[in-house]
C-alpha positions as CSV (number, residue, x, y, z in Angstrom):
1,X,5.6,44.3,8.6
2,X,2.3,44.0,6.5
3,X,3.5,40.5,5.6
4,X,4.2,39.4,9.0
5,X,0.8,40.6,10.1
6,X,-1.1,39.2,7.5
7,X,0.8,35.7,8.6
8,X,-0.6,36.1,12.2
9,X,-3.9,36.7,10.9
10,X,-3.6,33.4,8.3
11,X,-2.4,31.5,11.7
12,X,-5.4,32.8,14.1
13,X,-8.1,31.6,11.6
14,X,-6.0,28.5,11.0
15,X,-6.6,27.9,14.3
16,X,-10.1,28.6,14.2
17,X,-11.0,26.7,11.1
18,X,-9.2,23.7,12.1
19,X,-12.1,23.3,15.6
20,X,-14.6,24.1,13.5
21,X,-14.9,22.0,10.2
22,X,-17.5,19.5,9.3
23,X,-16.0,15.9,9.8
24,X,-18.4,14.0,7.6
25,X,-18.3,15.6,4.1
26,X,-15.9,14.9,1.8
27,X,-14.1,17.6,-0.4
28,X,-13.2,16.8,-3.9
29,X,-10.5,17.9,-6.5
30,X,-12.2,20.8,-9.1
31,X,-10.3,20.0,-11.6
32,X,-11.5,16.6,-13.6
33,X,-9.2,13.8,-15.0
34,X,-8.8,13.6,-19.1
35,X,-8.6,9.8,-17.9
36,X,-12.2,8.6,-16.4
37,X,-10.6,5.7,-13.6
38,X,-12.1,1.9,-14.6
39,X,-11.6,1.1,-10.4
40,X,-13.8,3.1,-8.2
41,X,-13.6,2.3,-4.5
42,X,-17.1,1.3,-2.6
43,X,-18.7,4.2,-0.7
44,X,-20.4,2.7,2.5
45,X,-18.4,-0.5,3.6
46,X,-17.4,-1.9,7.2
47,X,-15.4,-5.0,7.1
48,X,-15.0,-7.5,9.8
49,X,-12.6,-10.4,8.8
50,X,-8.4,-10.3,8.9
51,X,-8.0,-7.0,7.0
52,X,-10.1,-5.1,9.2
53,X,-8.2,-6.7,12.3
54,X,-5.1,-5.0,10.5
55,X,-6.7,-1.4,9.8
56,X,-7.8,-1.7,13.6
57,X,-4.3,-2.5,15.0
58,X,-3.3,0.1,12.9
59,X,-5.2,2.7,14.5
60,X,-5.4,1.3,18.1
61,X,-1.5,0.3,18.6
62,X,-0.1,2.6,15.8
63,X,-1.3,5.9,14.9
64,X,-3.2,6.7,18.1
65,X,0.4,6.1,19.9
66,X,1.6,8.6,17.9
67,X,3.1,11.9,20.2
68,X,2.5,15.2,18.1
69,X,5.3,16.8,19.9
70,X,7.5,14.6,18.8
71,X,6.8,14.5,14.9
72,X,6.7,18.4,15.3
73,X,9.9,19.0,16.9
74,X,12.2,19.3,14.0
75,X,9.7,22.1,12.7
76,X,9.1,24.1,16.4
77,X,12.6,24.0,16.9
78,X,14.4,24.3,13.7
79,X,17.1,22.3,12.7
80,X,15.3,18.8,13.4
81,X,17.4,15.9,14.8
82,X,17.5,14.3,11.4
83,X,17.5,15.3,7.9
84,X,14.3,13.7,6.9
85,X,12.3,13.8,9.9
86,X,10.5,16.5,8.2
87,X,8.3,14.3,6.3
88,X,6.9,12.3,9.1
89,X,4.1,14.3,10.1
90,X,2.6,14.5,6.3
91,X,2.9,10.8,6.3
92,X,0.5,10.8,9.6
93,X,-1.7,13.0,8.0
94,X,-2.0,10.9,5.3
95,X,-2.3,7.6,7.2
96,X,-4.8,9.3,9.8
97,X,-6.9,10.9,7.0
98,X,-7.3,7.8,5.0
99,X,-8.0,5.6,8.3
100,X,-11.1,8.0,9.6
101,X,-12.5,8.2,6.2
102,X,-13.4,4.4,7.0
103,X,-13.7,4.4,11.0
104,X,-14.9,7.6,11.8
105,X,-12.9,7.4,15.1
106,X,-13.4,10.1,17.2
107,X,-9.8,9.9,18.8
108,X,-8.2,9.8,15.8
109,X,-9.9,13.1,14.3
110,X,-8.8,14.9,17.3
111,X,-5.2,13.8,17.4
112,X,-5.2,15.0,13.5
113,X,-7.3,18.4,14.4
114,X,-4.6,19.0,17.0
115,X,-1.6,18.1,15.0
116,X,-2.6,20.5,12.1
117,X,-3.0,23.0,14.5
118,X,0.1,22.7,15.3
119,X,1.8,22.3,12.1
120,X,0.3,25.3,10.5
121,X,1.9,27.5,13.3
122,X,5.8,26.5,12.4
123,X,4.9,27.5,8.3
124,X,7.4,30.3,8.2
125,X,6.3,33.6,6.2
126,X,7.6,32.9,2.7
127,X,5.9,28.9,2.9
128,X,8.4,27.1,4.1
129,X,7.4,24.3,6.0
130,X,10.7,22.5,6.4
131,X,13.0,21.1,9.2
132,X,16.0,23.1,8.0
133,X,17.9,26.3,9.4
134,X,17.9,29.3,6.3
135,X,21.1,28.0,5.1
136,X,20.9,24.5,4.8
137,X,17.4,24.9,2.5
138,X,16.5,22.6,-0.3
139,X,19.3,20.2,0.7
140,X,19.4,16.3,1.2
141,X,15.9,15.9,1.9
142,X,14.1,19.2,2.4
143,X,11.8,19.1,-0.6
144,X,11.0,15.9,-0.1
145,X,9.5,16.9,3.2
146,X,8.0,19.9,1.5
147,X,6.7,17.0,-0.3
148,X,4.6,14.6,2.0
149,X,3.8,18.2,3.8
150,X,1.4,19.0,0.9
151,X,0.3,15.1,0.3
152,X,-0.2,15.2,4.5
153,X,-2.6,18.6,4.2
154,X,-4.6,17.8,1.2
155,X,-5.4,14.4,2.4
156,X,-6.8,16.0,5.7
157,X,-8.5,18.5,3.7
158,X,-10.3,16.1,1.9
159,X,-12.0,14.6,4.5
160,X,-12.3,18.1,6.9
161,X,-13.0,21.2,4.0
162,X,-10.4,22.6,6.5
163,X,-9.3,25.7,4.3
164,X,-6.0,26.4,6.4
165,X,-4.7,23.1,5.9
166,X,-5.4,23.9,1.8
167,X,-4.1,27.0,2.2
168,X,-0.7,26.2,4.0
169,X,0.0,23.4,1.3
170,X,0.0,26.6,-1.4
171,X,1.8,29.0,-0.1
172,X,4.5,25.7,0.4
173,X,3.5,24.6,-2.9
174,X,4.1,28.5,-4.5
175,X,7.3,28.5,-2.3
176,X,8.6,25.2,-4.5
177,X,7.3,27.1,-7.7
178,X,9.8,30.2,-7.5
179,X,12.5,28.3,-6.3
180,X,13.1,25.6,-8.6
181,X,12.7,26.0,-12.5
182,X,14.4,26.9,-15.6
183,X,14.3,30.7,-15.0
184,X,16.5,33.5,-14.1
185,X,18.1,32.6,-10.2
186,X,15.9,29.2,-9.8
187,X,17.6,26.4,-8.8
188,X,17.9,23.3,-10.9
189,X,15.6,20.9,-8.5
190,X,17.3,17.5,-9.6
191,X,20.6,18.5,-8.0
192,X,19.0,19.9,-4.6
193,X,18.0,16.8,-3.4
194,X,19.0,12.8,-3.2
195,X,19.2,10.3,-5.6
196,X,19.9,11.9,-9.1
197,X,16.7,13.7,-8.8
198,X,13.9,10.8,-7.7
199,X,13.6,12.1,-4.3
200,X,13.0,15.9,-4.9
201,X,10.9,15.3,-8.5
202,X,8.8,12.9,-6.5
203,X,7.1,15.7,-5.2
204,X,5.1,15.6,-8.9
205,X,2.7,13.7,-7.3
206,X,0.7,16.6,-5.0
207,X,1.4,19.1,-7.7
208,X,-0.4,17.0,-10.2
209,X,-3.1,17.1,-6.7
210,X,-2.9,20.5,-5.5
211,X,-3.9,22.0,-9.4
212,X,-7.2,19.1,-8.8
213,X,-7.9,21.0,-6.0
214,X,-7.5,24.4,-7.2
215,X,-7.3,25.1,-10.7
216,X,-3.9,26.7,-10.4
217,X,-2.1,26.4,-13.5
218,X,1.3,27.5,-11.8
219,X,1.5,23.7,-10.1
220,X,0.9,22.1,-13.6
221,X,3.1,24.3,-15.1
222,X,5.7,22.8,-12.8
223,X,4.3,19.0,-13.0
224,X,5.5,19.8,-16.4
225,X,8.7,21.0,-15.5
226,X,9.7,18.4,-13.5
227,X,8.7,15.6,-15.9
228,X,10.9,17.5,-18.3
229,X,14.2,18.2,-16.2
230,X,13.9,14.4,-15.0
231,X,15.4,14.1,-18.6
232,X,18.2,16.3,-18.8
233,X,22.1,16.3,-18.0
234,X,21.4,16.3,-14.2
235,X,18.3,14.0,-14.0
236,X,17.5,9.8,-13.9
237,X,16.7,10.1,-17.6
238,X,13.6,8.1,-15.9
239,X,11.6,7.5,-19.5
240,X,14.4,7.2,-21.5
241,X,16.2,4.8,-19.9
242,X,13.2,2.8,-19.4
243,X,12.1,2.8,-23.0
244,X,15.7,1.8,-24.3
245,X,16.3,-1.0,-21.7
246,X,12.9,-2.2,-19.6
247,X,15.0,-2.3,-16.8
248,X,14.3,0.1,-14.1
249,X,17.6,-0.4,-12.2
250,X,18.8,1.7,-15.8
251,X,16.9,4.8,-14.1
252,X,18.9,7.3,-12.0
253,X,20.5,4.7,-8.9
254,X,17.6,2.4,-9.3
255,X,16.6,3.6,-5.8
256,X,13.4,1.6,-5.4
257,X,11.2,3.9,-2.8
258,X,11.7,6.9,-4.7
259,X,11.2,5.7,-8.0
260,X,8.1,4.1,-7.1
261,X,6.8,7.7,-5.8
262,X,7.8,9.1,-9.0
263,X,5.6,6.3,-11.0
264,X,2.3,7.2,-8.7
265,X,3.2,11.0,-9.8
266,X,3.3,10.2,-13.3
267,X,0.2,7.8,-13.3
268,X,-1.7,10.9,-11.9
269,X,-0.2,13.2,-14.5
270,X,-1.2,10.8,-17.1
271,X,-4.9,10.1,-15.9
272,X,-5.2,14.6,-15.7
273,X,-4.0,15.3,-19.1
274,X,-4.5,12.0,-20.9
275,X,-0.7,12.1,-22.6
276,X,-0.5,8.1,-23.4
277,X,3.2,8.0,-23.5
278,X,3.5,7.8,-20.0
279,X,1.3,4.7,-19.2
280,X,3.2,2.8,-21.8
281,X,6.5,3.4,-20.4
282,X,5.4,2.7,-16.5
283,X,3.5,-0.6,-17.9
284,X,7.4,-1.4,-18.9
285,X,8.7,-1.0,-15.6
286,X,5.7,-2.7,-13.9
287,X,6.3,-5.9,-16.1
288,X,10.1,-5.5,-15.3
289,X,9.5,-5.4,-11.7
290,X,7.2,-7.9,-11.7
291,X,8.6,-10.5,-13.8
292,X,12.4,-9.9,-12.3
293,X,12.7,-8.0,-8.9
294,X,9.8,-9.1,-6.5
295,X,10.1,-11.3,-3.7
296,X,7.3,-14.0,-2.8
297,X,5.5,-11.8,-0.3
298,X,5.3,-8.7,-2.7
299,X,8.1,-6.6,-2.0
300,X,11.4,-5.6,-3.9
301,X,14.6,-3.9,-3.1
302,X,18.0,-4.9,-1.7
303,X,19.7,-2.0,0.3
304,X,17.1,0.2,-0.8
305,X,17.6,-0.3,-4.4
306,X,15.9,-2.8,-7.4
307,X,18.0,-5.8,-7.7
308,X,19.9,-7.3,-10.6
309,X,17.6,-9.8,-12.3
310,X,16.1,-12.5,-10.4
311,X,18.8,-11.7,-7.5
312,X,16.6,-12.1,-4.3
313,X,18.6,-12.4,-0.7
314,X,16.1,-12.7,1.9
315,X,18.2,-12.5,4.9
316,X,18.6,-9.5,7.5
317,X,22.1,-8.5,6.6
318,X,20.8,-7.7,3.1
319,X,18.1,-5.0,4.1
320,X,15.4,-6.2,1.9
321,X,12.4,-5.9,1.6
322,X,12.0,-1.8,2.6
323,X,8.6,-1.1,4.2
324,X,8.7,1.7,2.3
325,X,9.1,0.5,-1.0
326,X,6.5,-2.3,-0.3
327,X,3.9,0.7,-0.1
328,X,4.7,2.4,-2.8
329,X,4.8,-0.6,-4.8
330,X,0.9,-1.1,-3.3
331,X,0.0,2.7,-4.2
332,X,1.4,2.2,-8.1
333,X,-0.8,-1.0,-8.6
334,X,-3.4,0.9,-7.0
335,X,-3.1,3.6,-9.9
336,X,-2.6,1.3,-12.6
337,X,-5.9,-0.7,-11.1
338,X,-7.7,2.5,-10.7
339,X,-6.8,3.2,-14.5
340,X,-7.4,0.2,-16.1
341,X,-9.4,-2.5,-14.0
342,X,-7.2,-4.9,-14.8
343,X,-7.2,-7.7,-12.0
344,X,-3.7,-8.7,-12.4
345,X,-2.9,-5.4,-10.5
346,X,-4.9,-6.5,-7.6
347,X,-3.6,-9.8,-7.5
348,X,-0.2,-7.9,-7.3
349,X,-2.4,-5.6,-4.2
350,X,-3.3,-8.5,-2.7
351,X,-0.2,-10.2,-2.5
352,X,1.5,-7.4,-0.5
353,X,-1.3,-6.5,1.7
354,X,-1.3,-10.6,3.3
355,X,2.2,-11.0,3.0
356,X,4.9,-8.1,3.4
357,X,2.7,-5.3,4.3
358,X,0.8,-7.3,7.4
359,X,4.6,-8.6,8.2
360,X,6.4,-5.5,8.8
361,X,3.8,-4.4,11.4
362,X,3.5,-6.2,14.8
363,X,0.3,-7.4,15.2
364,X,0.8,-7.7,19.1
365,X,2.3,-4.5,19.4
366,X,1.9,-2.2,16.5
367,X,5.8,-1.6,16.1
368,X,6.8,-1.6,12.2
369,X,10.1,-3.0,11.2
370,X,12.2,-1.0,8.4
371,X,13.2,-4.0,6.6
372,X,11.5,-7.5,6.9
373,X,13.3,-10.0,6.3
374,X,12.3,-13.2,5.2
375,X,15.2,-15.5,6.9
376,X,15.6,-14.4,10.7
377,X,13.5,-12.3,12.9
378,X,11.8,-8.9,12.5
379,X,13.6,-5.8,13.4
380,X,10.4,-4.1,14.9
381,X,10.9,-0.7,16.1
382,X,8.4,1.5,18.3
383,X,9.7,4.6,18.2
384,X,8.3,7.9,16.1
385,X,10.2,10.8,13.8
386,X,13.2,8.1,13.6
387,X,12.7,6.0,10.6
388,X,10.9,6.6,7.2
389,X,9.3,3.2,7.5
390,X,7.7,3.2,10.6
391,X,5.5,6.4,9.6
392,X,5.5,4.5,5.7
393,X,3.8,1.3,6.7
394,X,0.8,2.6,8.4
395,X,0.5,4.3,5.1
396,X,0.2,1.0,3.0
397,X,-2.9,-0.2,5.9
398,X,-4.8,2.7,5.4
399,X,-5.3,2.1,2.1
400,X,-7.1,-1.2,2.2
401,X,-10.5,-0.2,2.4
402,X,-10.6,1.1,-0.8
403,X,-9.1,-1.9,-2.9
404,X,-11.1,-4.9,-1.3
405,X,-14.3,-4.0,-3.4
406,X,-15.8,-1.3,-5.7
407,X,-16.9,-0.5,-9.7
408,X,-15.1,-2.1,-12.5
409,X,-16.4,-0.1,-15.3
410,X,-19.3,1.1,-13.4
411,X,-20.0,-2.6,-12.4
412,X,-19.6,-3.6,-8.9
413,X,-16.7,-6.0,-8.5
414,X,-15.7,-8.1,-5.5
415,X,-11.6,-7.8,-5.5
416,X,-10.8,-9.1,-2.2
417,X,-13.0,-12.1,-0.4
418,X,-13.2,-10.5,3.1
419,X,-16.0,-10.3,5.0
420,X,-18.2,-7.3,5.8
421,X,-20.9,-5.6,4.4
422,X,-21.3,-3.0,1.7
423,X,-23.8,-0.4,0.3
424,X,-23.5,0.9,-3.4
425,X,-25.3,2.8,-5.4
426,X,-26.2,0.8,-9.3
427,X,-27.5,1.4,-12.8
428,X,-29.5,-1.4,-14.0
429,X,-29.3,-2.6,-17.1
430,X,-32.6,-0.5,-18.2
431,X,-30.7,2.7,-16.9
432,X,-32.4,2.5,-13.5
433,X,-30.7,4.0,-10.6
434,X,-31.0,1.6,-7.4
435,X,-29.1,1.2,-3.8
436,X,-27.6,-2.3,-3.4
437,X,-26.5,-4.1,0.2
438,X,-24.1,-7.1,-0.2
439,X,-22.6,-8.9,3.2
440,X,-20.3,-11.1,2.8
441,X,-19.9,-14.1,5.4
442,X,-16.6,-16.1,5.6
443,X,-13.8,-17.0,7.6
444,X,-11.4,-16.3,4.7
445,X,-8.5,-16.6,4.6
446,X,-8.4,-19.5,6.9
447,X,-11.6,-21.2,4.5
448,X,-12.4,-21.0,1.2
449,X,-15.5,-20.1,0.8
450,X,-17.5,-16.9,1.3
451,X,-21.3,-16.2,1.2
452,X,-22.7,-13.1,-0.1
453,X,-26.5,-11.9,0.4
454,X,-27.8,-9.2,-2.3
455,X,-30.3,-6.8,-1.7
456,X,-31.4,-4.6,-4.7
457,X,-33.9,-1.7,-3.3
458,X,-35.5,-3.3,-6.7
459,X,-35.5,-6.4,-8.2
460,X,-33.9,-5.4,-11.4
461,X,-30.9,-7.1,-13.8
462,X,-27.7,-5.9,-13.4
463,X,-24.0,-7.5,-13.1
464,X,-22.1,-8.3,-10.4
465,X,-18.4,-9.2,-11.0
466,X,-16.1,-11.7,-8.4
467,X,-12.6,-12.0,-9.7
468,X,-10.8,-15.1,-9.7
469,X,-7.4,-15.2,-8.1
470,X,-4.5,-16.9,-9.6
471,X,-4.6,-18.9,-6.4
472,X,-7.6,-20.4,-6.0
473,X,-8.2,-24.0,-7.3
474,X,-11.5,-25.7,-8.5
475,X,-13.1,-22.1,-8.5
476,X,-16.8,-22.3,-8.5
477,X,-20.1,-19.9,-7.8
478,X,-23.8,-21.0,-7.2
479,X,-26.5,-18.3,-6.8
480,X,-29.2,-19.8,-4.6
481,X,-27.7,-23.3,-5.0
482,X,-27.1,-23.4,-8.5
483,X,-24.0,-23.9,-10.3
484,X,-22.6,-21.3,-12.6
485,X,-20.7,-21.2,-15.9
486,X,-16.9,-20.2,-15.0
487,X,-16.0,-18.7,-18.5
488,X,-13.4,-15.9,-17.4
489,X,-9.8,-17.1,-16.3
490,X,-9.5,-14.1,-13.8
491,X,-12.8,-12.9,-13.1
492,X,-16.9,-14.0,-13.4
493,X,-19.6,-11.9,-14.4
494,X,-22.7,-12.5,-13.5
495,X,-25.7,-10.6,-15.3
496,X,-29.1,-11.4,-14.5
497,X,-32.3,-9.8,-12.5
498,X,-31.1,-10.0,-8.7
499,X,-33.4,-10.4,-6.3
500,X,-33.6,-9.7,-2.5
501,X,-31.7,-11.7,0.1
502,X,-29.9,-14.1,-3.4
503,X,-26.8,-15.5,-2.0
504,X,-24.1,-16.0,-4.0
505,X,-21.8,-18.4,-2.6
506,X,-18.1,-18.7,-3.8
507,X,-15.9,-21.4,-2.8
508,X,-12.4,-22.5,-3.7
509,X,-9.7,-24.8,-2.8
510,X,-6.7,-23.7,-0.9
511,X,-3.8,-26.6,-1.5
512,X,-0.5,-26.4,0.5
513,X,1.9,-25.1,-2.4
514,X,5.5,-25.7,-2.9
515,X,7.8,-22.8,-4.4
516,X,11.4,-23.8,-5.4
517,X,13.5,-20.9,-4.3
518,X,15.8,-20.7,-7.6
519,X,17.7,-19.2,-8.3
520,X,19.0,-17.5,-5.0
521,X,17.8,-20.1,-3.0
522,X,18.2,-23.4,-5.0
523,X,18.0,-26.3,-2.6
524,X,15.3,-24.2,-0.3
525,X,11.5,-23.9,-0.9
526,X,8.9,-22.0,0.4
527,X,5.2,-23.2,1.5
528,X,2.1,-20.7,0.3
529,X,-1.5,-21.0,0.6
530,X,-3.8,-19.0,-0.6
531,X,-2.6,-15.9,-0.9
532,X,-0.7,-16.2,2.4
533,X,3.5,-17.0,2.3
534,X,3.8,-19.4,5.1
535,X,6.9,-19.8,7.1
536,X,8.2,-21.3,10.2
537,X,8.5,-19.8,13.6
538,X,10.9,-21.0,15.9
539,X,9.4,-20.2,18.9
540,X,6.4,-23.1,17.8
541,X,8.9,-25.3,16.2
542,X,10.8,-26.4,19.5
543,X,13.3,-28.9,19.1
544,X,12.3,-29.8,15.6
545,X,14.6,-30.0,12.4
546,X,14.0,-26.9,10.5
547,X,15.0,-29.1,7.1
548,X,13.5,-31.5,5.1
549,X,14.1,-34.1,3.2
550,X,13.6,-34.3,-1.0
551,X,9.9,-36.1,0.1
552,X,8.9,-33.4,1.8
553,X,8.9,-31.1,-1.6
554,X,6.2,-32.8,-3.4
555,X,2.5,-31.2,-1.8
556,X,0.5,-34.5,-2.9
557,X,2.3,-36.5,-0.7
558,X,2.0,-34.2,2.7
559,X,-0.6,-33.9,5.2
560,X,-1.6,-30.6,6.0
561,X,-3.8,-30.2,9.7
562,X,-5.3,-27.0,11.1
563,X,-3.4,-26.2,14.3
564,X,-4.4,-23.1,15.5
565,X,-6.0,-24.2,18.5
566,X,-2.7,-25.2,19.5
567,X,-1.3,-21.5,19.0
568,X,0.2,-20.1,22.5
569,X,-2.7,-18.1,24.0
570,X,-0.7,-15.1,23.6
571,X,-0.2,-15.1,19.9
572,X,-2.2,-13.0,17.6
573,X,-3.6,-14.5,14.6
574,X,-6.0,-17.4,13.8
575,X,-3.9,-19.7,11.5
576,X,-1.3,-22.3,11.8
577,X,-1.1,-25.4,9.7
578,X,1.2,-28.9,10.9
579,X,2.7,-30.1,7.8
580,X,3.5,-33.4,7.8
581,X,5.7,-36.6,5.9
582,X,5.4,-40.1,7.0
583,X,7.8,-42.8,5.3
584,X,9.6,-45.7,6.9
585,X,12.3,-44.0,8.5
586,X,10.7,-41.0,10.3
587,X,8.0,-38.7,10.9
588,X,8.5,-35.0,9.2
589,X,6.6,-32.3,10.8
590,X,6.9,-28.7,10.5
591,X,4.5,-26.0,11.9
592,X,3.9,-23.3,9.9
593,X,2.1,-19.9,10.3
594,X,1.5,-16.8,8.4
595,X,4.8,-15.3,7.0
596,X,2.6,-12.1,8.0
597,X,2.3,-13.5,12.0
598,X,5.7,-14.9,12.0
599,X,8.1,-13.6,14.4
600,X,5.7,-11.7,16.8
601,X,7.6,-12.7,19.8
602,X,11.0,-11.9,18.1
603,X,11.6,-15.4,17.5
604,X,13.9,-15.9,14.1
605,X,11.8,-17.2,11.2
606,X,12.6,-18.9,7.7
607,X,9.9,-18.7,4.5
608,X,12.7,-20.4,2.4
609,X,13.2,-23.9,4.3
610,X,16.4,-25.9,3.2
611,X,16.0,-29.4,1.8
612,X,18.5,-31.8,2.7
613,X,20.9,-32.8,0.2
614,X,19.9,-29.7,-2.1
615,X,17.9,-31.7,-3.9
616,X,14.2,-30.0,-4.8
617,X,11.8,-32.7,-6.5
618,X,7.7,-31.2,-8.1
619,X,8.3,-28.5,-7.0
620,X,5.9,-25.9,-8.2
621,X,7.3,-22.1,-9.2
């Protein structure tokens, strides 16, 4: 009875402390990293160009759609209509949290205030915060729920200080802790759960958190059992398979989503204690990934799971391209950025985030499609508390804000060339402490060129830092119309006393690019520029051969025109490019848009574009 009333209690100043939180602080892990991060995300910022277009439709036509009463059904009345519709609510929290942190909408805050309100009130008396009846616990997906509950809470709490929300994700956390372990009665945690242990060991990543944020040795105590039992008779022998064969369709059943969790749980384990082995291994499975199982637009998977090497269907009847996995793919580059500041993982950032991310969420109608396809049209589904990757995606576009700009070893570093404007605080090189304002001007992606205005609150010398992207050709920087030395193949520094209102002005050149599509697609290429996939959209291809001939395969030869203002007046999105070939016997000419605006209207869309014959001619890989 003492129990039960000391739950009411812990619900009626849930309640309370929930209204009555500070909005605008932010509330930060106790517990320091052994591993200082090389990437740290700008402070201040407000964009204004195509990625802030995205975070908006993402908050106007996505997660302010969202119905609380439907995420919280499976948890007010116990079982939920699906076995995994427990984790969609955390996935909202942790969409919502990371999407007010950078808009400070009003609405938004509300919906999440109300909706954690809620949530607290179904965490049963021993922590469970689950979807499940007693005896169906800690099966199929249940800790996995338990899961994105705790990453849901402590994201809100981070930007609230709401102590409920803290508090519920320990007692579910604790609840997790005597359950599953190696001791007398606890349950072995790789066997209650799907997918040879990824899906329930996944839940490494808010342990490795919730000790940040409270010192509790109990939850590294269990980050430590779980990294442990991952290795034994009943596990995916995760490191061990990875450090015999590279390969990570060797670990458990190669299932792509949850393996990917497990990576950004380990790259937070290694950056708190420091233990080396474990970045070397997931730098093995990033190269392996990289270098055999993504598609063009930044994705993996087949069915869910990492493909056999270089094996890359793109059609609908294949399921590739999860939204799920394409997220989790941008949260692991994220870590490894964050720990290195190494550009090539924001090139690999950057690539998702225009191409795959931006596709599998409409940007008419803000309906996500599970798997997006890059041969037919997108599957976009509006429902909630349905599918994994309809509450995943808005995920992936509330991280953005942090990865377009920030410190690269405590020196500001543009990643991303998107407009907006920026405010940063900078040690000089004479150990000075200064505020700096950079605005960026451009019409990026569309042109290539952006203009950036500096204002030091002193003049003083420091370095600012501009990577270069794989893509960009004839790269080149003049600082108040003078040409500067490009040394660096994948980034410029540039060290000198800046002044107020300098401009920096990048430019680059954009070329139409061919891509052969061997080996699953030999005889088909694929058009990119920039980093934007393009592909063809039926609907503003009417009557025109979708093929080409070999001609049409070599770039130098084909005359790319800006279309746009052509686009129907209901079609969302700024781009679209006529690519022509003239010869003797006919006129080629295909319109194409942004893979990511593609198939708005439903219409069936092809990146990979078949060339007649088979025959593929300069192509470029």
């Amino acid at each position: 009875m003492k129990k039960m009333l000391s739950f009411i209690i812990f619900i009626i100043v849930a309640a309370h402390a929930v209204a009555s939180v500070d909005s605008t602080a932010m509330w930060q892990p106790i517990i320091p990293n052994r591993i200082q991060e090389k990437y740290t995300p700008a402070g201040l910022e407000e964009f204004s160009g195509l990625l802030n277009d995205h975070v908006y439709i993402n908050l106007d036509k996505r997660l302010l759609k969202i119905d609380s009463g439907i995420l919280l059904s499976g948890f007010v009345h116990r079982p939920g209509s699906q076995t995994w519709i427990g984790e969609h609510v955390g996935k909202f929290l942790f969409s919502a949290s990371r999407t007010y942190a950078y808009t400070h909408d009003a609405r938004l805050k509300a919906l999440m205030d109300d909706m954690v309100r809620k949530y607290i009130a179904t965490q049963m008396p021993d922590g469970y915060i689950g979807t499940y009846l007693l005896k169906d616990r800690w099966t199929e997906w249940d800790v996995w729920a338990h899961k994105y509950a705790i990453i849901g809470l402590l994201n809100y709490y981070s930007i609230t200080g709401n102590k409920a929300a803290l508090e519920t994700a320990k007692r579910a956390a604790d609840l997790i802790c005597r359950t599953f372990g190696n001791g007398s009665g606890q349950l072995d945690l790789n066997t209650h759960g799907e997918h040879v242990g990824l899906a329930p060991g996944s839940i490494l990543e808010p342990m490795v958190d919730l000790y940040r944020y409270t010192g509790d040795k109990k939850y590294l105590a269990f980050c430590q059992y779980i990294l442990s039992n991952w290795e034994t008779a009943t596990g995916p022998k995760l490191f061990t398979a990875l450090q015999q064969f590279g390969d990570v369709t060797k670990v458990g059943d190669a299932k792509a989503y949850e393996m990917l969790s497990c990576f950004v749980g380990i790259l937070k384990y290694y950056k708190l204690t420091g233990d080396e082995k474990y970045f070397k291994i997931l730098e093995t499975a990033w190269q392996d990934i990289v270098s055999k199982r993504l598609y063009i637009t930044g994705t993996a998977s087949v069915g869910e799971i990492f493909t056999p090497d270089h094996q890359l269907p793109a059609g609908n009847d294949v399921h590739m391209g999860e939204g799920c996995v394409t997220v989790t793919w941008i949260q692991f580059n994220e870590q490894m950025l964050k720990i290195t500041g190494e550009m090539k993982y924001a090139e690999e950032i950057e690539k998702a985030v225009y191409n795959h991310l931006f596709a599998a969420e409409n940007p008419e109608t803000g309906c996500v499609s599970y798997y997006t396809a890059l041969q037919g049209a997108k599957p976009y589904r509006c429902d909630q508390g349905f599918s994994c990757c309809l509450s995943s995606v808005p995920r992936g576009i509330s991280l953005i804000p942090g990865v377009i700009w920030g410190k690269v070893n405590k020196q500001f570093t543009v990643l991303m060339y998107e407009p907006g404007f920026v405010k940063e605080n900078i040690t000089t090189d004479d150990g000075a402490n200064i505020t700096m304002q950079l605005t960026a001007s451009s019409s990026f992606p569309k042109e290539g060129e952006v203009v950036y205005t500096v204002k030091p609150s002193q003049s003083k010398k420091f370095t600012l830092n501009f990577r270069i992207p794989s893509w960009a050709v004839n790269y080149r920087l003049t600082i108040n119309g003078t040409s500067q030395n490009i040394t660096g193949n994948d980034e410029v520094s540039i060290n000198r006393v800046w002044q107020a209102d300098d401009k920096v002005d990048v430019q680059f050149d954009m070329p139409l690019q061919i891509i052969k599509g061997d080996p699953t697609y030999k005889g088909f290429v694929a058009f990119k520029r920039g980093p934007q996939v393009l592909a063809v959209d039926s609907l503003l291809n009417v009557g025109r051969s979708i093929n080409v001939s070999a001609n049409f395969t070599d770039a130098g030869k084909l005359t790319v025109e800006d279309v746009a203002i052509k686009l129907p007046r209901y079609w969302v999105g700024r781009q679209a490019y006529s690519v022509s070939r003239e010869d003797i016997k006919k006129k080629e000419v295909l319109v194409l848009v942004p893979f990511a605006d593609a198939g708005q209207q439903a219409s069936p869309l092809q990146v990979w574009v078949p060339v007649e014959g088979g025959a593929v001619a300069h192509a470029e890989n």
